[in-house]
C-alpha positions as CSV (number, residue, x, y, z in Angstrom):
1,X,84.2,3.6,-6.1
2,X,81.4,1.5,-5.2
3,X,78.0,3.3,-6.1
4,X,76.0,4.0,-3.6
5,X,72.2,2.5,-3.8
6,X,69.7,4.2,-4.9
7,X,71.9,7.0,-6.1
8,X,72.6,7.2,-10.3
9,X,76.0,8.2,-11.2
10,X,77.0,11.2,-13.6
11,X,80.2,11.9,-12.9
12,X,81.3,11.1,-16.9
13,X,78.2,12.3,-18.0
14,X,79.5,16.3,-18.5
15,X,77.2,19.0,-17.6
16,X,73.3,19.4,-18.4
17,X,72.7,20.4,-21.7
18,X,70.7,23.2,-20.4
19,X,73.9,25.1,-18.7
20,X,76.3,27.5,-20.3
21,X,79.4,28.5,-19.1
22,X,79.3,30.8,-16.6
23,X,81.8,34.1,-17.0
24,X,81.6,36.9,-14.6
25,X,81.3,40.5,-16.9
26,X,84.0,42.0,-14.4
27,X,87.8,41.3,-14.5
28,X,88.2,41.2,-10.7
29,X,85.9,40.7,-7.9
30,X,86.0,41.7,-5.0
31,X,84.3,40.9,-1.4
32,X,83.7,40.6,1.8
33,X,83.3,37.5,4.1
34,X,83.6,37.4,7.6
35,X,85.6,34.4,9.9
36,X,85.7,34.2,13.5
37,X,84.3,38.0,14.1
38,X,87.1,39.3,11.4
39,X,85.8,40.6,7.9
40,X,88.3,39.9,4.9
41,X,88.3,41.5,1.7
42,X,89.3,39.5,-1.3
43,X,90.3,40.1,-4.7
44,X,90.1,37.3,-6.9
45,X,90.4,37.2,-11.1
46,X,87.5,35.7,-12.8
47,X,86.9,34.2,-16.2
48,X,86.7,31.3,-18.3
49,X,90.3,29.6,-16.8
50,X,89.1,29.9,-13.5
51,X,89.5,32.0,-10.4
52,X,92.8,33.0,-9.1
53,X,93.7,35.5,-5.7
54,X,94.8,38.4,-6.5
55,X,94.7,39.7,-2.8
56,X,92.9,39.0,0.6
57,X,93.1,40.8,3.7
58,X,91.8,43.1,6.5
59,X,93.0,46.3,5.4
60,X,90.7,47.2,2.4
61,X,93.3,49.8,0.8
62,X,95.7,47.7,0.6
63,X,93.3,44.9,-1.6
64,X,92.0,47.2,-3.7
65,X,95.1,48.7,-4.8
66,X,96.6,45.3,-5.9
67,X,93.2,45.1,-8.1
68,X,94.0,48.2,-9.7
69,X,97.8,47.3,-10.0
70,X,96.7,43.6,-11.5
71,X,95.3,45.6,-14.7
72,X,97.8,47.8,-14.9
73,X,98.9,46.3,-18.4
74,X,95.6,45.0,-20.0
75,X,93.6,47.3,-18.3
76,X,89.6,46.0,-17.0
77,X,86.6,46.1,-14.3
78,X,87.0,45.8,-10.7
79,X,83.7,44.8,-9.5
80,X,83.0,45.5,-5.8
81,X,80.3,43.5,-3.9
82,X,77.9,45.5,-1.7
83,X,79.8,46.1,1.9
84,X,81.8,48.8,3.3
85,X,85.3,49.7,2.6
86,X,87.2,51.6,4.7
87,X,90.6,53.4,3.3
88,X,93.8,54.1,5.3
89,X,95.4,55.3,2.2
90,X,94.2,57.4,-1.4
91,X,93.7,54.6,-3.7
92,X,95.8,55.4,-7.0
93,X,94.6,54.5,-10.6
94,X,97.7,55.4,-12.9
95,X,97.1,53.3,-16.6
96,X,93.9,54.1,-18.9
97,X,91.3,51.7,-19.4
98,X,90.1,50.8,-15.9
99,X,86.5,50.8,-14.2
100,X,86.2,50.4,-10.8
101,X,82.2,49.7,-10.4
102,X,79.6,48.6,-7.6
103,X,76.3,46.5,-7.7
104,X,73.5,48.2,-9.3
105,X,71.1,49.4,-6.7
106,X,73.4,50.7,-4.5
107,X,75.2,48.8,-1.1
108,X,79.0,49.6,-2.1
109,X,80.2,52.4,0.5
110,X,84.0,53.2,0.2
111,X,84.5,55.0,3.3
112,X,87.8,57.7,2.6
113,X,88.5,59.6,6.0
114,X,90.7,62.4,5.7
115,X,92.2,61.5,2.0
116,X,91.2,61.3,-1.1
117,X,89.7,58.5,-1.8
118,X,90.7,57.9,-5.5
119,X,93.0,60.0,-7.5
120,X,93.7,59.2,-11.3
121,X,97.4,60.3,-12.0
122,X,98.8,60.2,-15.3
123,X,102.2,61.9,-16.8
124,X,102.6,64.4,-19.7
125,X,103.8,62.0,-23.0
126,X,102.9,58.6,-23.2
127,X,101.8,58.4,-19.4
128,X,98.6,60.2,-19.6
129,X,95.7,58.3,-18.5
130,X,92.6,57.5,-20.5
131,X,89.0,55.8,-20.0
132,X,88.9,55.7,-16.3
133,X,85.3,54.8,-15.1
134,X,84.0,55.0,-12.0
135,X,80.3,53.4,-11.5
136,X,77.9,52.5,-8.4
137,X,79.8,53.5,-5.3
138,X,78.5,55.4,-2.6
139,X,82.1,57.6,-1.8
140,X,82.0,59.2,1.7
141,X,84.7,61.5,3.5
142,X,84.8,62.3,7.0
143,X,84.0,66.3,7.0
144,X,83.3,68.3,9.1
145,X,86.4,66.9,11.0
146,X,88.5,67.5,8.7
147,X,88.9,69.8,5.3
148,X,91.4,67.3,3.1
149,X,90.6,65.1,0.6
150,X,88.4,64.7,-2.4
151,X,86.0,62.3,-3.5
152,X,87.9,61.6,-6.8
153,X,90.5,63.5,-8.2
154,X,91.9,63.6,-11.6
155,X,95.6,65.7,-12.3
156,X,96.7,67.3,-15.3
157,X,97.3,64.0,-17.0
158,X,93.9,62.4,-16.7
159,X,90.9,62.2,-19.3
160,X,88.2,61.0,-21.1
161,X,86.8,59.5,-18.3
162,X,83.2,58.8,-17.2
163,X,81.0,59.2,-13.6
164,X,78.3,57.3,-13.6
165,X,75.6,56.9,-10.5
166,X,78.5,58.0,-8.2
167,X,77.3,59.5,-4.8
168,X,80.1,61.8,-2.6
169,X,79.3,63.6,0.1
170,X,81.2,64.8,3.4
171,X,84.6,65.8,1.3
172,X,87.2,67.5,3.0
173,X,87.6,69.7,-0.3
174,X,86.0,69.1,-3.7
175,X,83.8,65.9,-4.4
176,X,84.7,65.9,-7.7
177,X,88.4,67.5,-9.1
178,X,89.3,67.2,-12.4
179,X,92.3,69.1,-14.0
180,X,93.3,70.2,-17.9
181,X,92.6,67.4,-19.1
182,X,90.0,67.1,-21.6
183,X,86.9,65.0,-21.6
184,X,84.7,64.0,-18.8
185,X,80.8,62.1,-18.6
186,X,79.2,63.0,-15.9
187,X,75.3,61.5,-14.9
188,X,73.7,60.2,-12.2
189,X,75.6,61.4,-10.1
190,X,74.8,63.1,-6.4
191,X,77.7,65.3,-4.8
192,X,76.9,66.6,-1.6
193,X,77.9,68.2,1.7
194,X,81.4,68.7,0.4
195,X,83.5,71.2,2.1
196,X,84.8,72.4,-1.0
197,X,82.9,72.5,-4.8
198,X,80.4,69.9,-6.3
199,X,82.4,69.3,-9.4
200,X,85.8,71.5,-10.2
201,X,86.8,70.9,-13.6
202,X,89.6,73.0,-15.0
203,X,90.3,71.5,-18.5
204,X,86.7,71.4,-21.0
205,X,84.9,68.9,-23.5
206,X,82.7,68.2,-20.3
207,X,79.4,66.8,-20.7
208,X,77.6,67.1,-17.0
209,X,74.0,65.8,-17.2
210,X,71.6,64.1,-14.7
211,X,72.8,65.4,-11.6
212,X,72.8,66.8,-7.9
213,X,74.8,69.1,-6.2
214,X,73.3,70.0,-3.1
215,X,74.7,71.8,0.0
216,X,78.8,72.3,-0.8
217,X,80.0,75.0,0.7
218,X,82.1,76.6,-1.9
219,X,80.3,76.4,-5.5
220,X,78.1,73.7,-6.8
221,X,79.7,73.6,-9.8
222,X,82.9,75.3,-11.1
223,X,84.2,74.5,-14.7
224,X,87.0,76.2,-16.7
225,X,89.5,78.0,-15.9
226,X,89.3,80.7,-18.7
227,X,92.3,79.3,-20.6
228,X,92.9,77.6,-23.9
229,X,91.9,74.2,-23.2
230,X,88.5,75.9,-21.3
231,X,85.8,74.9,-24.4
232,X,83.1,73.3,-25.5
233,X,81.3,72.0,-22.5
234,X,78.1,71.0,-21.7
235,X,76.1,70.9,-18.5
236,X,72.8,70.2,-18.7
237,X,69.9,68.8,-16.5
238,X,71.2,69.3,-13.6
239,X,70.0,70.4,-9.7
240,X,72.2,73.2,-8.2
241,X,70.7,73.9,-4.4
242,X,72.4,75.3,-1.2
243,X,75.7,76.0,-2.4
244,X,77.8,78.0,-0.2
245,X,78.8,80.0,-3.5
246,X,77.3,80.5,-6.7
247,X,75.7,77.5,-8.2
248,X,77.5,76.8,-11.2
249,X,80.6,79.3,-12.5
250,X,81.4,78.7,-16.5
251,X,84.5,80.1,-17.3
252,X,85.0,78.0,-20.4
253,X,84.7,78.9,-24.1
254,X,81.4,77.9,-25.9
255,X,80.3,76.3,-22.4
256,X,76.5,75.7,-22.2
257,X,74.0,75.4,-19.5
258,X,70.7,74.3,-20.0
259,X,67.4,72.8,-18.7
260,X,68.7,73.0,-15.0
261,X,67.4,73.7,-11.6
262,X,68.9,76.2,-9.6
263,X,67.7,77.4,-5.6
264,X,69.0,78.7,-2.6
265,X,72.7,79.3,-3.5
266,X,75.0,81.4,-2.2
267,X,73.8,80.7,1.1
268,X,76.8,81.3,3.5
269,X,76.3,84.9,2.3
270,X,80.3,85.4,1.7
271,X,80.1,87.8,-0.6
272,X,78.2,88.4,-4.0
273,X,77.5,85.4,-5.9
274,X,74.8,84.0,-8.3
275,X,73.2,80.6,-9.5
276,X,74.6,81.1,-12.6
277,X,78.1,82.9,-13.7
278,X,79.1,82.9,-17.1
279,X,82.7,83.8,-16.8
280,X,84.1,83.5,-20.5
281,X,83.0,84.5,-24.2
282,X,80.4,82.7,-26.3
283,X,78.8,81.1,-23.0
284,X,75.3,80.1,-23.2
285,X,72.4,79.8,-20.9
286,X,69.2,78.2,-21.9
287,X,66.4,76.6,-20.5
288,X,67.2,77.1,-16.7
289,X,65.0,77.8,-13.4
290,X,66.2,79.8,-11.1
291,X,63.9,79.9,-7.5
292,X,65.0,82.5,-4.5
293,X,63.1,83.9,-1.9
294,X,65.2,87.3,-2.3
295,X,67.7,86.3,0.5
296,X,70.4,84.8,-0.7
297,X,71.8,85.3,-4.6
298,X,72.8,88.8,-6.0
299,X,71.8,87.5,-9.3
300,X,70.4,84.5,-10.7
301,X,72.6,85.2,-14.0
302,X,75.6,87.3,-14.2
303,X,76.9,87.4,-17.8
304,X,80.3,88.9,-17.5
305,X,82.4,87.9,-20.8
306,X,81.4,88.8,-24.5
307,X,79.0,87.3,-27.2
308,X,77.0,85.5,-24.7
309,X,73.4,83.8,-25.3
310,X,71.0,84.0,-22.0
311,X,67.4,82.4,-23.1
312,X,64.1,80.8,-22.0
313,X,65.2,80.8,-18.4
314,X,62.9,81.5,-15.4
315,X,63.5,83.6,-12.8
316,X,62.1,84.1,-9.8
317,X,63.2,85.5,-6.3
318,X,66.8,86.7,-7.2
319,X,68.0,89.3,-4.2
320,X,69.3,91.9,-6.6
321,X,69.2,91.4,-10.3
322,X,67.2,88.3,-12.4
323,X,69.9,88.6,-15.1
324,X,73.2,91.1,-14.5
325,X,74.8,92.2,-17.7
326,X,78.6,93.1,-17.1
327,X,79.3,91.9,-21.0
328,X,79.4,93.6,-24.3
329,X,76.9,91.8,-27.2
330,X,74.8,89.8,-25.4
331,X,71.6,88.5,-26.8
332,X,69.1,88.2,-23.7
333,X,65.3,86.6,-25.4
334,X,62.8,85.0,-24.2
335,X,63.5,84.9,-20.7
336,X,60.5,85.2,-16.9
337,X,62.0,87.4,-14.6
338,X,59.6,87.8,-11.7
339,X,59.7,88.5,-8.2
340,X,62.8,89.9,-8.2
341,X,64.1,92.2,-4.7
342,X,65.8,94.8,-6.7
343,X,65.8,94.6,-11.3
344,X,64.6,92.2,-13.4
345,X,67.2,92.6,-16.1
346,X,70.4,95.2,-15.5
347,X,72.7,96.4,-17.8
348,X,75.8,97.6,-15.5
349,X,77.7,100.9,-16.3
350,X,79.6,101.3,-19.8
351,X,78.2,97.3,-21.3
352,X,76.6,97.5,-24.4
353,X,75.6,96.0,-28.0
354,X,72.8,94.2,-25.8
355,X,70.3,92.7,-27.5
356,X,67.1,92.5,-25.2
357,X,63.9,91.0,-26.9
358,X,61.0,89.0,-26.2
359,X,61.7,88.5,-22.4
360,X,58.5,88.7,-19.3
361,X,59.2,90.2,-16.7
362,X,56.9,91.0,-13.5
363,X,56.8,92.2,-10.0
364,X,60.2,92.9,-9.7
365,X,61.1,95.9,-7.3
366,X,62.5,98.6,-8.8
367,X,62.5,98.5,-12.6
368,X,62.1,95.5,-15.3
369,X,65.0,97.1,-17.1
370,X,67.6,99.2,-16.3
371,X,70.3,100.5,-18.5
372,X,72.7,102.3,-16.9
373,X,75.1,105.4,-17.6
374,X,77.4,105.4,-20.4
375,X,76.3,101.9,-21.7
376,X,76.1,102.1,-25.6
377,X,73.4,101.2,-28.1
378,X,71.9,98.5,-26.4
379,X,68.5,97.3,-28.4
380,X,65.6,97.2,-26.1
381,X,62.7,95.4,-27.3
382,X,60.0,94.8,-27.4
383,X,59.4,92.7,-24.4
384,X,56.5,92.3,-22.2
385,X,56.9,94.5,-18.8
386,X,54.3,93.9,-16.2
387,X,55.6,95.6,-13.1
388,X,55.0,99.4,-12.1
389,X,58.2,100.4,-12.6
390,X,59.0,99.4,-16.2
391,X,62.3,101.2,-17.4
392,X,65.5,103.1,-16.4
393,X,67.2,104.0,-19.8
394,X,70.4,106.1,-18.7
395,X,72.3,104.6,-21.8
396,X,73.6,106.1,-24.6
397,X,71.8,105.6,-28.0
398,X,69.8,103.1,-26.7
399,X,67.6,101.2,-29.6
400,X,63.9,101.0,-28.3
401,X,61.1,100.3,-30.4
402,X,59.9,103.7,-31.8
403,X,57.6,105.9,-33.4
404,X,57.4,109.5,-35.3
405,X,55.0,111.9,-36.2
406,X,55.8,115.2,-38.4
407,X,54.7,118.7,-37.6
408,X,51.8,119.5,-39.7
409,X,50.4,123.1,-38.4
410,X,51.5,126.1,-37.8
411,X,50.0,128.1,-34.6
412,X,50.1,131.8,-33.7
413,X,52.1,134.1,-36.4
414,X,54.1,131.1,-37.0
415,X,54.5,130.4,-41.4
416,X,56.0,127.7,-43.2
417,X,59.1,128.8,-44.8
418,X,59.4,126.9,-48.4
419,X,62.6,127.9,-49.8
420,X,64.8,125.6,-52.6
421,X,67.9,124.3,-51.8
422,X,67.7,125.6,-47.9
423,X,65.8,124.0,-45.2
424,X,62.0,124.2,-44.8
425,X,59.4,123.9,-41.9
426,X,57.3,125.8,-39.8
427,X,59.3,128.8,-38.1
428,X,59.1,129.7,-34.6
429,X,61.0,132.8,-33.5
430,X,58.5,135.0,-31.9
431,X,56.6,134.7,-29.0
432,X,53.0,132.6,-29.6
433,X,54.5,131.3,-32.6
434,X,54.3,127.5,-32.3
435,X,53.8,124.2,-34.6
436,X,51.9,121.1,-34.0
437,X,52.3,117.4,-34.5
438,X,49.8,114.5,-34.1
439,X,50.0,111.0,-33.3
440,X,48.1,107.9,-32.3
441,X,49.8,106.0,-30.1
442,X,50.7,102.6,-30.7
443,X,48.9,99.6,-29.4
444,X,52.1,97.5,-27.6
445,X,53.1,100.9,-25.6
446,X,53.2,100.0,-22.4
447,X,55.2,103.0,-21.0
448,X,56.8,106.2,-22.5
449,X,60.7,106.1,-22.2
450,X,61.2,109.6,-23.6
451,X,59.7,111.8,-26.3
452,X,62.4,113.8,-29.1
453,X,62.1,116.9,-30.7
454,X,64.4,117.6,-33.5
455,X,64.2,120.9,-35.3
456,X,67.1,123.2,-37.7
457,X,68.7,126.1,-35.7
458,X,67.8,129.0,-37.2
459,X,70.9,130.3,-35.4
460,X,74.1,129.7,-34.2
461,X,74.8,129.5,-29.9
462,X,77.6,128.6,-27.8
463,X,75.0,126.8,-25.3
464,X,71.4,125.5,-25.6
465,X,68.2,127.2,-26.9
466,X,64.9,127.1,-25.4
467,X,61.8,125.5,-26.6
468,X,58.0,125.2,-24.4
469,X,55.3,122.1,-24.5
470,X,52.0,122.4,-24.3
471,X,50.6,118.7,-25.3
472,X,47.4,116.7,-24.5
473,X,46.5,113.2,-25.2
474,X,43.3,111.0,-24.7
475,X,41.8,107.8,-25.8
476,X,38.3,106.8,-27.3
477,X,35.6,108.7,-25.4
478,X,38.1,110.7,-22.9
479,X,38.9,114.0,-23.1
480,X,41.8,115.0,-26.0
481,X,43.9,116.3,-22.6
482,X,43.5,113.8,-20.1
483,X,46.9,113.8,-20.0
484,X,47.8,117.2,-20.0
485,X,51.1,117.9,-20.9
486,X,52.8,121.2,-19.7
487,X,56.5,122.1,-19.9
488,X,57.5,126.0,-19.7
489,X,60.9,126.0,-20.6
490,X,63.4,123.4,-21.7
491,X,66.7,123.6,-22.7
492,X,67.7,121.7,-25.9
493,X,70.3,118.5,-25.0
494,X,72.4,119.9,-28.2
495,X,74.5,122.1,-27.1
496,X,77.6,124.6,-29.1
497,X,75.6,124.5,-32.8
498,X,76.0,126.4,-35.7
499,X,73.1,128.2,-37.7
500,X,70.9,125.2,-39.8
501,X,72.4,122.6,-37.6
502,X,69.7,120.1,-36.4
503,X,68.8,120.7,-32.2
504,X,67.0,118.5,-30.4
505,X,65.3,118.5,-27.4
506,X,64.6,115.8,-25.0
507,X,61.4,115.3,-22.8
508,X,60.8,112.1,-20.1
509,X,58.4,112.1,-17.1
510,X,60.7,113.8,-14.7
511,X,60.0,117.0,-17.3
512,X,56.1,116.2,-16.6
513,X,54.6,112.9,-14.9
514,X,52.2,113.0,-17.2
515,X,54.5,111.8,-20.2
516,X,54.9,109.0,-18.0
517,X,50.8,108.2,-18.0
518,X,50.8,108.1,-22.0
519,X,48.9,105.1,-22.8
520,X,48.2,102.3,-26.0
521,X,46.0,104.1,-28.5
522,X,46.3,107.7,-27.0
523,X,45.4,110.5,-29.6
524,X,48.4,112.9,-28.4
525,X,48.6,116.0,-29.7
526,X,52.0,117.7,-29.2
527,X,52.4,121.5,-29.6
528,X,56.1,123.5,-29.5
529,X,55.7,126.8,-28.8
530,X,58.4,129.7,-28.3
531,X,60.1,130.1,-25.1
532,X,62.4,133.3,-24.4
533,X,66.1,132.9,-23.3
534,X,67.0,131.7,-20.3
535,X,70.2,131.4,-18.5
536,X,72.7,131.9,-21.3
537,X,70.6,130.1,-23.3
538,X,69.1,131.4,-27.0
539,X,65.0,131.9,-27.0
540,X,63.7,129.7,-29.9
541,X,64.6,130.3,-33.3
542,X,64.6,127.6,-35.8
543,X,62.4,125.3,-38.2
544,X,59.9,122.1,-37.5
545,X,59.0,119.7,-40.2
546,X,59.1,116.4,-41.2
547,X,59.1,113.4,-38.8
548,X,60.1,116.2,-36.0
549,X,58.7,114.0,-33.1
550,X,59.7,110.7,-32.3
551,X,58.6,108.9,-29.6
552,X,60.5,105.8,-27.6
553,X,58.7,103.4,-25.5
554,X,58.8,100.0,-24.7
């Protein structure tokens, strides 16, 4: 070929020196290109050797499964170039090892209509499926036209796979469906608008962090199922807001959730949800923020499985309850609950082995804390109670931080009766016979939950005997009864004793309001005096000594 003039000639010259070879990171590629007004999609290999079709047409399904099908065997990335791709059918993934990915920055829109738009199928054996990634799409369904199809769904078969900077929205059902399978990475990740859940993952060994789930209408979240393969997942860092539902629902073994934002959940009012549910045992919830406006959520936690850790969360706005305990040994510290319609913390009927310490709670309706009847030795305290109403303890043996004084004088005609090897105190058994007891109030008192008197029967009865108060209490230049203290006649709460069993008596502001105005550094002076029978019950007879009073507050 004659050379043209003017014009040097490379052509056996090879390239620059300054150019590699170029190799596209992905195994396929595929585009969009438009020819006489119709938009193809092609699928073409890439690589050292050169690039080879895999498939072009105009129906965008129909391309992208033959990508996926062309790496059945070696397995690979399927990188998608920013345009829209419309599905006719469910895309299928059914090997391991396959990413299907989009340009960073956004541009790739699958479109799904009423399908799902990619389901990951595997088979029990040697057909599960492993290492599916999904990266940089934009996945939308066509809701609220229709309520079929997810976003991406995974069977029973399909694992250790990972999300990344994947946004869903407008699902028929769930956005995100994954099934016993273990293993899943979830970040980045925005799932939205779904007629269904957020995220439903069944199986466990999830690690969700990073991400939004805003406005489905069933839960934002929903992960275990309670069974076996339930455990060890992680969920953390997350936005939870508008769910139709409860926010997030653990009902997995050992499943954590921490550092997240919870608000306005439960927001189709359907029935009594929360932000957070922790469904199954050894649950833990840490380092959460939960914001209401006291319309929407019954509770912004609801523990209701055993040996559960609630902590450092901060509540604020819950309808009902900040934190509802329907659980046996949960340990519930350092926790905000403020602002709450109804309780700040509330232990439901029969719960108990509670352990409730260190926690702030404020401006919450009706009480900080409320135990309720026939819940057993839960441990109250202390905590830090800033609302008027501080505490309802209706629980049995409930473990509150405490105090206890002895009685020291004898009034009236009363004596001390100092006899060996039989009990001794003062002895009350005639009227204006009576024996006093003196304490200074401790300085973290913030209210009085109720006030003991134990003595020794100095008889035997079939029901109670009687017993009369006269107390006062004051602080540093106040009267010593600013608080007086006056209660005629109460009947011990030990009932059926023998002679020299211990009685005790049991005295809370419904006895006298004033028990209820008992302050930090009070001097209280406590007198019991003799009361006669009453009502079948015996007039005081028995003995007061040593650490006789004892004093429970928070």
């Amino acid at each position: 070929m004659a050379q043209i003039a003017g014009l040097q000639d490379f052509r056996q010259e090879g390239p620059p020196g300054d150019i590699g070879v170029f190799q596209a990171t992905a195994s396929i590629i595929v585009y969009q290109f438009t020819f006489s007004g119709v938009t193809y999609i092609v699928a073409q290999r890439v690589g050292v050797l050169g690039w080879t079709l895999v498939s072009q047409g105009t129906a965008a399904s129909t391309v992208l499964q033959a990508a996926i099908n062309a790496l059945a065997t070696t397995g690979g990335t399927i990188h998608l170039a920013p345009g829209t791709y419309t599905l006719t059918v469910t895309l299928v993934i059914t090997t391991s090892n396959i990413t299907i990915e989009g340009t960073h920055g956004g541009g790739v829109n699958i479109i799904t209509g009423p399908r799902t738009g990619i389901e990951i199928t595997g088979t029990a054996g040697a057909g599960r499926v492993f290492f599916t990634r999904i990266a940089n799409l934009y996945i939308r369904g066509n809701e609220p036209t229709s309520h079929v199809g997810y976003g991406l769904y995974f069977n029973a078969y399909a694992g250790d796979s990972r999300l990344e900077n994947v946004y869903i929205n407008y699902c028929g059902q769930d956005a995100v469906y994954m099934g016993e399978m273990w293993g899943l990475v979830m970040t980045g990740c925005m799932l939205e608008t779904c007629h269904g859940s957020g995220f439903t993952g069944i199986g466990g060994g999830f690690k969700i962090f990073g991400n939004k789930f805003l406005s489905n209408d069933d839960y934002g979240a929903y992960l275990g199922n309670g069974g076996g393969s339930s455990t060890d997942g992680t969920f953390y860092g997350n936005e939870i807001s508008g769910s139709g539902k409860s926010g997030v629902v653990l009902y997995g073994k050992r499943f954590i959730c921490g550092l997240c934002n919870f608000s306005t959940n439960s927001r189709l009012s359907l029935g009594t949800y929360y932000n957070l549910d922790l469904r199954a045992n050894g649950c833990e919830a840490i380092g959460n923020t939960f914001y209401g406006d006291g319309t929407y959520v019954s509770a912004d936690i609801l523990s209701e499985a055993d040996d559960q850790l609630i902590a450092s969360n901060t509540c604020v706005g819950a309808k009902t309850y900040g934190i509802l305990v329907q659980s046996h040994r949960c340990v519930i510290t350092g926790n905000k609950v403020f602002n709450s319609a109804g309780y700040g913390i509330y232990i439901w009927d029969t719960y108990g082995y509670a352990e409730v310490t260190g926690n702030v709670l404020s401006n919450n309706t009706n009480y900080d804390i409320c135990v309720r009847s026939n819940c057993p030795s839960n441990q109250i305290g202390p905590n830090q109670l800033l609302s008027v109403n501080k505490i309802n303890d209706l629980g049995t043996d409930t473990r509150l931080p405490t105090v206890r004084a002895s009685f020291i004088k004898e009034l009236g005609t009363a004596a001390w009766i100092v006899t060996a090897a039989a009990p001794m105190g003062i002895d009350i058994d005639a009227a204006d016979e009576g024996a006093l007891a003196k304490i200074k109030l401790p300085a973290d008192l913030q209210q009085i939950v109720r006030i003991k008197v134990f003595g020794i029967a100095q008889v035997a009865e079939a029901d109670g005997m009687q017993l009369l108060i006269a107390a006062g209490s004051g602080i540093d230049n106040e009267a010593w009864n600013a608080e007086a203290i006056a209660v005629a006649s109460k009947t011990s709460s030990t009932l059926n004793f023998a002679n020299l069993d211990v009685v005790q008596w049991v005295f809370t502001s419904a006895d006298d309001s004033d028990i209820g105005d008992l302050a930090a550094g009070d001097f209280l002076q406590w007198c019991c005096y003799y009361a006669a029978a009453s009502g079948g019950n015996c007039a005081t007879d028995l003995l007061l000594a040593g650490e006789g009073l004892e004093i429970q507050y928070v």
